[in-house]
C-alpha positions as CSV (number, residue, x, y, z in Angstrom):
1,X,17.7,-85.8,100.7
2,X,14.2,-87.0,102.2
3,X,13.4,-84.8,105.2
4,X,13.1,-86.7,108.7
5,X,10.9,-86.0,111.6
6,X,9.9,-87.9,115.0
7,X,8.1,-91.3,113.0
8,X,10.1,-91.4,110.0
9,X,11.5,-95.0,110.0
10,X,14.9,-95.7,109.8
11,X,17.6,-98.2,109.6
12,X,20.8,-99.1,111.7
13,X,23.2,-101.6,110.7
14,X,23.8,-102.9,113.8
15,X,20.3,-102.2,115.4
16,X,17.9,-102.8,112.4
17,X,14.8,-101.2,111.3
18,X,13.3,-98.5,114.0
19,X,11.6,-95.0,114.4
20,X,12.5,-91.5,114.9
21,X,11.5,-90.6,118.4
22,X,13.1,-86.9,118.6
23,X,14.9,-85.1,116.3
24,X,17.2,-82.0,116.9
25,X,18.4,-80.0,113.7
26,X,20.4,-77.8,115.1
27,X,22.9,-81.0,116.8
28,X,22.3,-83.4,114.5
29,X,21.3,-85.9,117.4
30,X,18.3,-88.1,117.3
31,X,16.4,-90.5,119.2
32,X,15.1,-93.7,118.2
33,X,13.6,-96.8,119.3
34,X,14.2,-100.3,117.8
35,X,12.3,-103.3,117.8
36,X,11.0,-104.2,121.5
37,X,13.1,-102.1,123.2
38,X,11.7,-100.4,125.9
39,X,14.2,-96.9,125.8
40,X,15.3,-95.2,123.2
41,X,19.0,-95.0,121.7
42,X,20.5,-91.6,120.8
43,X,22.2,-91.6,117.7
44,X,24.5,-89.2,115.8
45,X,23.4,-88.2,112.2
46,X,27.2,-87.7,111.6
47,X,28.8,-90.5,112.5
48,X,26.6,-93.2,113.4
49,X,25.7,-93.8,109.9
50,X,21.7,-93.9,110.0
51,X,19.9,-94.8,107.2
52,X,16.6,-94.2,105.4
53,X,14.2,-97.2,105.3
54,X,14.9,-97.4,101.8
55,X,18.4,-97.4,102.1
56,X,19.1,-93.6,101.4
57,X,21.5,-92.2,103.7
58,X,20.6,-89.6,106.3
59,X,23.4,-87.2,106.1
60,X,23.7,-84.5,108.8
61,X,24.5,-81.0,106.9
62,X,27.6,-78.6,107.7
63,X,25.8,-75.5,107.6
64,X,23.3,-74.5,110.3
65,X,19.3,-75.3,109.9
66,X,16.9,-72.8,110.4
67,X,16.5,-72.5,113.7
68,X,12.6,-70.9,113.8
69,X,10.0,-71.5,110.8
70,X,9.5,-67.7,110.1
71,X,11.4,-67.1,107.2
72,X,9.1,-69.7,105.2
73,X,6.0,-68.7,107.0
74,X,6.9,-64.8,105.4
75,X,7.1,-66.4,102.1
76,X,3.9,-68.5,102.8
77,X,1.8,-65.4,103.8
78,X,3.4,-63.0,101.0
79,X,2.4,-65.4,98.1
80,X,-1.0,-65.9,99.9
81,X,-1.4,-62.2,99.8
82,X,-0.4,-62.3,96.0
83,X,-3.5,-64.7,95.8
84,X,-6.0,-62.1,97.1
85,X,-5.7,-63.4,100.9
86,X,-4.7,-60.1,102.5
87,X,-6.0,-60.3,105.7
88,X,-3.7,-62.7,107.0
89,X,-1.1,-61.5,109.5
90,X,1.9,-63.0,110.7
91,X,2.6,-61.9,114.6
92,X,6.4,-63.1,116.1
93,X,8.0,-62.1,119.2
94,X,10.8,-63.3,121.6
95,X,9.7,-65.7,124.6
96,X,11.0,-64.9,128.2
97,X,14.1,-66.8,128.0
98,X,14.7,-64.7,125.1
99,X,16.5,-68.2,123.2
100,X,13.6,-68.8,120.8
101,X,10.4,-66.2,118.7
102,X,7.4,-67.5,119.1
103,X,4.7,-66.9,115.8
104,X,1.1,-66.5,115.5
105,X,-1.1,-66.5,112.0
106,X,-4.4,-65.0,112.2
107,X,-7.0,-63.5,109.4
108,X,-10.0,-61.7,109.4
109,X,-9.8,-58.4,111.0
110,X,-6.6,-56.3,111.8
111,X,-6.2,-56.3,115.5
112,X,-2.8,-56.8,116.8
113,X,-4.2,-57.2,120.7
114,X,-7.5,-59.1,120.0
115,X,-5.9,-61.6,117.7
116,X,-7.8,-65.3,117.3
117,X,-5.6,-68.2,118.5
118,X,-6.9,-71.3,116.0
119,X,-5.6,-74.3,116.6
120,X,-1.9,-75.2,114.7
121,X,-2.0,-71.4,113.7
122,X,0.9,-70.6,116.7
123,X,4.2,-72.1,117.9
124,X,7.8,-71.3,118.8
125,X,10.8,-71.8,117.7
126,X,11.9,-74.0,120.8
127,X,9.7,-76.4,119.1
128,X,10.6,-76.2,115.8
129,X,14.0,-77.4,116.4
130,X,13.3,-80.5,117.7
131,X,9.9,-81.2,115.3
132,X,10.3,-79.0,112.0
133,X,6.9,-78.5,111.1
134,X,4.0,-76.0,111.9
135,X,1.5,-78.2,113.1
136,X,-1.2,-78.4,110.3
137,X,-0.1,-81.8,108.3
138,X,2.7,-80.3,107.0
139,X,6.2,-81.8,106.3
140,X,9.6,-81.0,107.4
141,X,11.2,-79.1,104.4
142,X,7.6,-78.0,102.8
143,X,7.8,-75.3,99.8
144,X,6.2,-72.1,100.6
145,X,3.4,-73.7,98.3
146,X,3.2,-77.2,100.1
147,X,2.1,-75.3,103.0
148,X,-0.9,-73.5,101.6
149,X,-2.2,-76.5,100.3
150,X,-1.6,-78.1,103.8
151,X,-3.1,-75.4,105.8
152,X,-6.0,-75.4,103.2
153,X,-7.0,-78.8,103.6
154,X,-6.1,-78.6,107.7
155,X,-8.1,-75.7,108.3
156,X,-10.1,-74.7,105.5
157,X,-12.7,-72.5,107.2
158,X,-9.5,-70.3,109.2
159,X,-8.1,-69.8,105.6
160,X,-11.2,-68.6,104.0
161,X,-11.5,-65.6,106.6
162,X,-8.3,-64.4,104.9
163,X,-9.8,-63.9,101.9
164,X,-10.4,-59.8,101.4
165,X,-8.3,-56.4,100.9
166,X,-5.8,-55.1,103.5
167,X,-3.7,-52.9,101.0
168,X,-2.0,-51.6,103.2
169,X,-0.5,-54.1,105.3
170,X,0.1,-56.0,102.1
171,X,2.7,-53.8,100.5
172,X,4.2,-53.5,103.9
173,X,4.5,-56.7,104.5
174,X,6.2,-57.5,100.8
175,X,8.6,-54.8,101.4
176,X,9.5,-56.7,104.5
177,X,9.6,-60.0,102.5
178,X,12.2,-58.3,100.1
179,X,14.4,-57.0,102.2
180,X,14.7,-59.5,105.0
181,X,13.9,-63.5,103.3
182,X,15.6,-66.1,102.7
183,X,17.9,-65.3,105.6
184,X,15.9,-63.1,108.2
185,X,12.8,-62.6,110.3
186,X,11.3,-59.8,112.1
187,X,10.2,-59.3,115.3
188,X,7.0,-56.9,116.8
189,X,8.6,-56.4,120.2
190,X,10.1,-52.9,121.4
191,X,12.5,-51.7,124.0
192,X,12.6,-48.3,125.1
193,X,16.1,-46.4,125.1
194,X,17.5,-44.1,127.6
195,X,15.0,-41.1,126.9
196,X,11.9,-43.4,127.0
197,X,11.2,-43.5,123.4
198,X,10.5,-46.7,121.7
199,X,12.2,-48.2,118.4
200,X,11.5,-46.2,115.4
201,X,12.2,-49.2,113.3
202,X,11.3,-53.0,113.8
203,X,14.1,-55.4,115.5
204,X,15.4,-58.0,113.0
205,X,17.4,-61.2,113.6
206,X,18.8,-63.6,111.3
207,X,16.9,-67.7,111.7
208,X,19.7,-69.7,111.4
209,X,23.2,-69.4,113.3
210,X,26.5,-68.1,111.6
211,X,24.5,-64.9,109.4
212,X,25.7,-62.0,109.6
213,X,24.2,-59.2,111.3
214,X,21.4,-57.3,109.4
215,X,22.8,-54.0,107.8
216,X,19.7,-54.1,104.9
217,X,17.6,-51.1,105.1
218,X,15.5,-50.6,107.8
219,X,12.1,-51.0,108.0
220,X,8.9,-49.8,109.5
221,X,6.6,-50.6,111.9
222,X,3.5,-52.6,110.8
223,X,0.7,-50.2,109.9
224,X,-1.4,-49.3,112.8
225,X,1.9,-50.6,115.3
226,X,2.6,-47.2,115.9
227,X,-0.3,-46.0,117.9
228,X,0.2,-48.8,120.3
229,X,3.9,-47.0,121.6
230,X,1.5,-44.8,123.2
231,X,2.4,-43.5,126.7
232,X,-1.0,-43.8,128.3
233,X,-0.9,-47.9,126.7
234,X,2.6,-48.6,127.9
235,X,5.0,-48.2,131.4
236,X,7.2,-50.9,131.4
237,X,10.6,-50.2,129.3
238,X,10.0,-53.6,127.4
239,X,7.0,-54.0,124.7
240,X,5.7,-57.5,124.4
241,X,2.3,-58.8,122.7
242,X,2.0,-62.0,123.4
């Protein structure tokens, strides 16, 4: 089935041709205006019986979507690291309302605090949901591979600063891949437990409703984390780089 996003065309029997104006994967309920008509008309990809412009049907699946992007951007990064491009980090962490992880890409050098914001290398899951793509000309439902080549040609000068050794951080990270994908993501945020001491091991959640809890092995810290649990860096009980 063709992936669908906010501008895919579609077609209703009773409403004719239109376009995608919103799209939430995790209800199955869409928004779409047709013709002239000034609002939009919500529309339920399980019963309402929306079609492609083609005349393929847009079927609404059982199981639950992923509800945040990491899982393919760990996949992404890990084959970009096979490629040589080592120096590319993936950041995530919970926002405030504590309903959606944020993520960050950035390459070059290894600095989890003074980390380069480039545009369409960042977003959140509360985004996701509703528009499934990362933001670099990507599509919904990319391969792990369609999204180097889109990120290549978005941002070609971001991608080459990637380019170089970070060993360490490399087998880490695959480790991490191995353990945690297709099904889970991780998450750089700590909270400290009764005696004051920090997580010895990073959180993990699943990124997609109805998983079961993680009980893989657990997993490290990224290198270099550690040294920022330090008491003379941190006093509040939650740990947070945002």
């Amino acid at each position: 089935m063709k992936p669908i996003a906010p501008g895919t065309v579609i077609f209703h029997r009773y409403r004719g041709y239109g376009v995608l104006t919103a799209v939430n994967l995790l209800t199955g309920w869409v928004s779409a205006r047709f013709g002239g008509e000034q609002k939009c008309l919500d529309l339920n990809l399980s019963s309402d019986e929306v079609l492609h412009a083609d005349g393929e049907p847009i079927l609404f699946r059982r199981e639950a979507p992923d509800r945040m992007p990491h899982a393919r951007l760990m996949d992404m990064v890990r084959q970009l690291h096979k490629a040589g491009y080592q120096r590319l980090y993936l950041h995530s962490w919970p926002q405030p309302s504590g309903l959606h992880w944020r993520w960050h890409l950035f390459a070059g050098r290894r600095d989890w605090i003074q980390r380069p914001w480039r545009e369409g290398w960042y977003g959140s899951g509360g985004n996701y949901i509703f528009n499934p793509v990362m933001g670099w000309g990507d599509m919904p439902g990319a391969t792990a591979g369609e999204l180097i080549e889109a990120l290549a040609r978005f941002d070609p000068e971001g991608l080459a600063q990637a380019l170089g050794q970070d060993e360490e951080y490399a087998t880490w990270f695959a480790a991490v891949c191995e353990a945690l994908l297709p099904g889970y993501m991780y998450s750089l945020n700590g909270r400290q437990d009764t005696d004051g001491v920090f997580p010895e091991f990073i959180p993990v959640h699943p990124v997609r409703q109805n998983l079961p809890k993680y009980e893989g092995p657990v997993l490290p810290w990224p290198p270099g984390w550690q040294k920022l649990f330090r008491k003379e860096r941190i006093s509040a009980p939650c740990f947070f780089l945002v």
